[in-house]
KOLVEXDREN-435176 format. One record per residue (C-alpha): residue number from 1; residue in three letters; x, y, z. Coordinates in steps of 0.5 Angstrom, whole numbers, plus 500, padded with zeros to 3 digits. Layout:
REM KOLVEXDREN-435176
NUM|ALA|X|Y|Z;
...
//
This chain:
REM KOLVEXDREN-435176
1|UNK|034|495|744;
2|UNK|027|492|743;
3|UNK|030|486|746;
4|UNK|033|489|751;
5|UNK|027|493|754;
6|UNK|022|487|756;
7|UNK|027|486|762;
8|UNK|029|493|763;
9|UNK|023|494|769;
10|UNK|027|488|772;
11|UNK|033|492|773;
12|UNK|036|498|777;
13|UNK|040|503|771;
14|UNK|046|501|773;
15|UNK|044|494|774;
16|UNK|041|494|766;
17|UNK|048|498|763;
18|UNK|052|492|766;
19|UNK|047|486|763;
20|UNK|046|490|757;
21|UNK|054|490|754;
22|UNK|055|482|754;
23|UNK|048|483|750;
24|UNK|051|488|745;
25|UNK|057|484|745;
26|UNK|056|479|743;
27|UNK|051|481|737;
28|UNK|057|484|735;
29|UNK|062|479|736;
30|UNK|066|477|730;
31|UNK|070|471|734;
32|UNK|068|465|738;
33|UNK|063|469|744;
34|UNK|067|468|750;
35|UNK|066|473|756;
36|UNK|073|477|754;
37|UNK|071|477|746;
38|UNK|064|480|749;
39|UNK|067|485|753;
40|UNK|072|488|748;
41|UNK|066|488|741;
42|UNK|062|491|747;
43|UNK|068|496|747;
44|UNK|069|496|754;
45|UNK|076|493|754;
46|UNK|080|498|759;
47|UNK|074|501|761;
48|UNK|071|496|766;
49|UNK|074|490|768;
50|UNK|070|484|766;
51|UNK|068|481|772;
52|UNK|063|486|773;
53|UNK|058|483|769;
54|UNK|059|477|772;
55|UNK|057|480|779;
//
């Protein structure tokens, strides 16, 4: 959460939740750290469709 608090000035709330989950998900990915493997370590498969983060 450090890390991702230097940039948080630069983002509205909903903004800095969706950039933080790639974020998180790959820091905890186990497999190869495409969009879709980020997502899901993120735990947001079924939650939220991916192309979001793209946005």
């Amino acid at each position: 959460m450090i890390v991702l608090g230097v940039p948080r000035p630069c983002f509205t709330t909903p903004s800095f939740t969706t950039m933080a989950a790639p974020v998180t998900g790959v820091l905890s990915a186990n497999g190869p750290r495409t969009g879709a493997g980020m997502w899901q370590a993120a735990g947001l498969a079924g939650k939220a469709h991916r192309s979001r983060a793209r946005r």
